[in-house]
C-alpha positions as CSV (number, residue, x, y, z in Angstrom):
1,X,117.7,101.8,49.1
2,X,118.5,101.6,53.0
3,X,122.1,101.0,53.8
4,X,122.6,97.5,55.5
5,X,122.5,97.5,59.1
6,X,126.0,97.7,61.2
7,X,126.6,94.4,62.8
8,X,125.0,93.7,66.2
9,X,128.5,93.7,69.3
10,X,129.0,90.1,70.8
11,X,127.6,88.7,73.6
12,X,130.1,89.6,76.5
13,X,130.7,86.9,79.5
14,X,132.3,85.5,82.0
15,X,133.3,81.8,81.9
16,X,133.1,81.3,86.1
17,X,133.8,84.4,87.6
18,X,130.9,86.2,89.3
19,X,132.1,89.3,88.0
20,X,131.2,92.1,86.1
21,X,132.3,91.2,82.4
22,X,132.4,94.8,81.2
23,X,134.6,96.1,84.3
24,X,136.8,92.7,83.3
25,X,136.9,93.5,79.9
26,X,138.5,97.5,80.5
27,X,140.5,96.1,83.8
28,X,141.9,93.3,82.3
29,X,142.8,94.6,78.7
30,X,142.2,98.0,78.2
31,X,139.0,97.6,75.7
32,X,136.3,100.2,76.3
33,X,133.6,97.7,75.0
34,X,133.5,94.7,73.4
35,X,133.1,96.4,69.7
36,X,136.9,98.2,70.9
37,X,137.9,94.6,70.9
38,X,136.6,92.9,68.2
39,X,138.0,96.0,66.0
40,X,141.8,95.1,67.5
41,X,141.0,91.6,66.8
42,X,140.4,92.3,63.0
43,X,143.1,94.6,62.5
44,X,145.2,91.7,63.8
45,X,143.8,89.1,61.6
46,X,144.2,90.8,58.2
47,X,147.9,92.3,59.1
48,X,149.4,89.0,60.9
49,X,146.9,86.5,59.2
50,X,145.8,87.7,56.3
51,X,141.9,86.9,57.0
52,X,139.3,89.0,56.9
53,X,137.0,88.7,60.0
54,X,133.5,88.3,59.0
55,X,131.8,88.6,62.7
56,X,132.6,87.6,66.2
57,X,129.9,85.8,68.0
58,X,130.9,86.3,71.4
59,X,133.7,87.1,73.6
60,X,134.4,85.1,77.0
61,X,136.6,86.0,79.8
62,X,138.2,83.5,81.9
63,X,141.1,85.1,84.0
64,X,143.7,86.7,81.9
65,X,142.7,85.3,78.6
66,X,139.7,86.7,76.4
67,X,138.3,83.9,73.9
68,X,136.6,84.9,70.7
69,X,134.2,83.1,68.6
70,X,134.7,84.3,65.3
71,X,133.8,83.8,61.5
72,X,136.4,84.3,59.0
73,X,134.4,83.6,55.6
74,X,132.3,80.6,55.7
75,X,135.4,79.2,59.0
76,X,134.0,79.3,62.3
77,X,137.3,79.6,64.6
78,X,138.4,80.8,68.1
79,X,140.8,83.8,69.0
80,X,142.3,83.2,72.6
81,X,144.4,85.9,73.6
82,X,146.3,86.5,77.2
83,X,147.1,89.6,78.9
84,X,149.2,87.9,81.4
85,X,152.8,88.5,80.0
86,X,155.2,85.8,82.6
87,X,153.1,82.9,81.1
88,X,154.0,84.1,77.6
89,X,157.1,81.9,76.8
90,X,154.9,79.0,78.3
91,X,151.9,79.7,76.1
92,X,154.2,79.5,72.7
93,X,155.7,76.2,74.0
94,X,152.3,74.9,74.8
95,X,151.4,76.0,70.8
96,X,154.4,74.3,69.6
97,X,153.5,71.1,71.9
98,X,149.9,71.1,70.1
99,X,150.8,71.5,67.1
100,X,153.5,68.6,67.2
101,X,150.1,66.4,69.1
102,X,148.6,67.4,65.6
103,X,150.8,66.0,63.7
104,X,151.1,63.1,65.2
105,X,147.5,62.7,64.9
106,X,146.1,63.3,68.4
107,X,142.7,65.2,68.1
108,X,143.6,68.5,69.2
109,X,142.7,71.9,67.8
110,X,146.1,73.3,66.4
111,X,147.1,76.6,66.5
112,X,146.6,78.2,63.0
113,X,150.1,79.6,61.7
114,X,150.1,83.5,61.3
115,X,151.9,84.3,57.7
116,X,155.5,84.5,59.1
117,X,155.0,80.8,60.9
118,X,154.5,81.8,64.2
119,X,152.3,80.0,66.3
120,X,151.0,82.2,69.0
121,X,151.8,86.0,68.2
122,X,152.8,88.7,70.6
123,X,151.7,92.1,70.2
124,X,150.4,95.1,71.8
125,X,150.6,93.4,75.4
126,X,148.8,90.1,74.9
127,X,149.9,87.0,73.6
128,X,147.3,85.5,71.1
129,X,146.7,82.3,69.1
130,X,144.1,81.6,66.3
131,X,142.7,78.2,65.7
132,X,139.6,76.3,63.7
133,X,136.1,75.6,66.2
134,X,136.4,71.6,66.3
135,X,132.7,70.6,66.2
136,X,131.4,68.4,68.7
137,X,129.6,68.6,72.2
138,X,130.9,68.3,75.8
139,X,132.0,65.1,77.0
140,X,129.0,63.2,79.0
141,X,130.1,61.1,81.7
142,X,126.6,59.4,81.8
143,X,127.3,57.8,78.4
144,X,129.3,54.4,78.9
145,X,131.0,54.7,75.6
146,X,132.2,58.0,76.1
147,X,133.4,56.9,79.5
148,X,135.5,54.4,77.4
149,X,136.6,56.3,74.7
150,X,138.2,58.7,77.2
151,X,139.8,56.6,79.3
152,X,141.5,54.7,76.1
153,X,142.3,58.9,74.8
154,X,143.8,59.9,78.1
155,X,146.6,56.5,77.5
156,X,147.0,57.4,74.3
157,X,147.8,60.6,75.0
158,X,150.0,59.7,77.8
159,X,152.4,58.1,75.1
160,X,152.7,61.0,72.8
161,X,153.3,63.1,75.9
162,X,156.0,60.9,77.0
163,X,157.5,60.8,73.7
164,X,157.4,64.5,73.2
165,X,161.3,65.5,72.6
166,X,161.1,69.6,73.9
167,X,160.3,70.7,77.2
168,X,157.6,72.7,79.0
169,X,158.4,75.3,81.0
170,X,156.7,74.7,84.1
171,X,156.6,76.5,88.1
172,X,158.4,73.5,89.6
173,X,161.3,71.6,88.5
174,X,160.7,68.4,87.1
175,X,161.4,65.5,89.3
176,X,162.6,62.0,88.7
177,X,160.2,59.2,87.3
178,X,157.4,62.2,86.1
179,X,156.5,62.6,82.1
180,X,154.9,65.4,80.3
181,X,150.7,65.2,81.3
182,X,147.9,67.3,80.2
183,X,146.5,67.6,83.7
184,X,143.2,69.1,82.8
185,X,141.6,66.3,81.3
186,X,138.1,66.5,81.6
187,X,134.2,67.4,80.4
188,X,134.9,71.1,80.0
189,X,138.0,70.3,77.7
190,X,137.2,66.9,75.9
191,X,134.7,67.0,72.7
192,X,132.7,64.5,71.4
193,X,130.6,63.7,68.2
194,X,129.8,61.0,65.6
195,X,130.5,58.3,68.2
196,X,134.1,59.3,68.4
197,X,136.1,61.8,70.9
198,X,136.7,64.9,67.7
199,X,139.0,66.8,70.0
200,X,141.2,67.1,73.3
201,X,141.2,71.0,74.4
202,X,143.3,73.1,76.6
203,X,146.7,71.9,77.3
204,X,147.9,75.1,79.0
205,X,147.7,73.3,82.1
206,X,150.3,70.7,81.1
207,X,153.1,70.0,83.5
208,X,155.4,67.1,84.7
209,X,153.7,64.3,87.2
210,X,153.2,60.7,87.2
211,X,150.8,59.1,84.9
212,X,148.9,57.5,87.6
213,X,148.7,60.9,89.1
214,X,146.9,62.5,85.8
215,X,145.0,59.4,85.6
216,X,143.8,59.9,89.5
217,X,143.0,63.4,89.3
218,X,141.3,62.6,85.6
219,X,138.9,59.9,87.2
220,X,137.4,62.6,89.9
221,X,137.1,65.4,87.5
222,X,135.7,63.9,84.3
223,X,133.0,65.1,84.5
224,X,133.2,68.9,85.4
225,X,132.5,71.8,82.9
226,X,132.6,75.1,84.3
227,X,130.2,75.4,87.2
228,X,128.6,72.8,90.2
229,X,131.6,70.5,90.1
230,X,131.0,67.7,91.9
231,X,132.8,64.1,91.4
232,X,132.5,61.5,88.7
233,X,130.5,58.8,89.6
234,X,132.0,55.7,91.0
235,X,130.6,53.5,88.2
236,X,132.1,56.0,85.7
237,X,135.1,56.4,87.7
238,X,135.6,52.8,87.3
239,X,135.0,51.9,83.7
240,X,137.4,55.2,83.0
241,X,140.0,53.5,84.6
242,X,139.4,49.8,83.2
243,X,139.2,51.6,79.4
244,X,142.7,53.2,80.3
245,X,143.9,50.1,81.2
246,X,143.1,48.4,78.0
247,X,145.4,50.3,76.5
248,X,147.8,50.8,78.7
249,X,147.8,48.2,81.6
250,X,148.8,48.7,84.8
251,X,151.2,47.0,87.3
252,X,149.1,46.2,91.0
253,X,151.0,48.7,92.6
254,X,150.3,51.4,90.3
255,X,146.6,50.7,90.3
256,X,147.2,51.1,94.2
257,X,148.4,54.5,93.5
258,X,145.5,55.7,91.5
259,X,142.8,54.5,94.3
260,X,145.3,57.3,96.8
261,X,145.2,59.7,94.3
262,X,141.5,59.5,93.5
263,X,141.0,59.3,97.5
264,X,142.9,62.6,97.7
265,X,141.1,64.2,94.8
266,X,137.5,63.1,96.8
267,X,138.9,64.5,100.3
268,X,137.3,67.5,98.9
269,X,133.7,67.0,98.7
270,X,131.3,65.8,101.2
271,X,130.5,62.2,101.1
């Protein structure tokens, strides 16, 4: 009887770079190849998690962090780990920060406690983070009611960040009449399915602004992913900022404020 065939290495890739993904790969974090880390990644997982990894899909590099689509039994989940150790106190408060968005029944993809409770887990030089895939595609700005339904997500998560009791440690010092925002709030980080928006990723970008500068910034950017950014449509831009305003409404000098900010944002690209 033959013996079953060894499982095929992932797919490796860069999310945006135009780099070479194997030269990333030993640069960056000291794997050989992408079997070198996919073997770390399941010793890992059964001594910290106790989960037995299954396969892993593909790895991506974006910067400092490696992301792994991975099966653990019949779970299809993500291992993101960073190999740049000053943002490591950051990236366990941004954890702890989902996790509390979670609970309070934002749709985010929590971090997955390791046995001992931690959150985000540092070990042998990287700072890592297991979590379930959230199914769903990519935001599409071209689709009116998922125009809406982010512009009514983006208020609502406005309040919970306002409301969130820790603090994020973040470059710059906070400054007077600023909350907690996501600041990456966009295509490439917002999923959609079933007529409903099934998750809000990425909030390692979080930091301390003005709402109607998140809101700004938001409106210009909704629609990028990772490559040929260009600006949301006006019509878009529009109804994103009408849907926010249903939920959360506006005072006339604050809608003044996110027309600068969305001018600002569009000083960038050609007319």
């Amino acid at each position: 009887m033959p013996e079953p065939l060894a499982p095929s290495p992932p797919s490796l890739s860069m999310l945006w770079e135009a780099v070479d993904p194997a030269k990333a790969l030993a640069r960056r974090f000291r794997f050989e190849s992408p079997t070198a880390a996919v073997d770390w990644l399941s010793d890992v997982l059964a001594e910290y998690w106790g989960l037995a990894l299954s396969s892993c899909e593909r790895l991506v590099i974006s910067s400092g962090n490696i992301m792994a689509w991975i099966i653990v039994g019949e779970r299809r989940m993500i291992a993101k780990w960073s190999a740049h150790t000053p943002a490591f106190t950051r990236l366990a408060a941004i954890a702890r920060l989902t996790c509390w968005l979670d609970e309070r029944g934002v749709p985010v993809s929590a971090p997955q406690p390791a046995r001992d409770g931690r959150l985000q887990l540092e070990l042998d030089g990287f700072s890592l983070a297991l979590q379930n895939v959230v199914p769903g595609d990519l935001l599409d700005v071209a689709d009116a009611a998922q125009v809406r339904a982010a512009g009514e997500m983006l208020s609502t998560l406005h309040a919970e960040l306002a409301a969130y009791p820790d603090v994020v440690p973040t470059r710059k010092p906070r400054r007077s009449g600023t909350q907690l925002v996501g600041n990456d709030f966009r295509s490439a980080n917002i999923l959609w399915v079933g007529g409903r928006i099934s998750a809000v990723l990425d909030l390692e970008e979080a930091r301390y602004a003005r709402r109607v500068d998140d809101l700004g910034k938001a409106a210009v950017l909704l629609g990028t992913r990772y490559h040929n950014w260009a600006p949301t449509p006006p019509n878009a831009r529009d109804a994103f900022v009408a849907a926010y305003q249903a939920v959360h409404p506006l005072t006339a000098e604050e809608l003044d404020e996110v027309q600068v900010v969305i001018a600002k944002h569009l000083a960038g690209w050609p007319p």
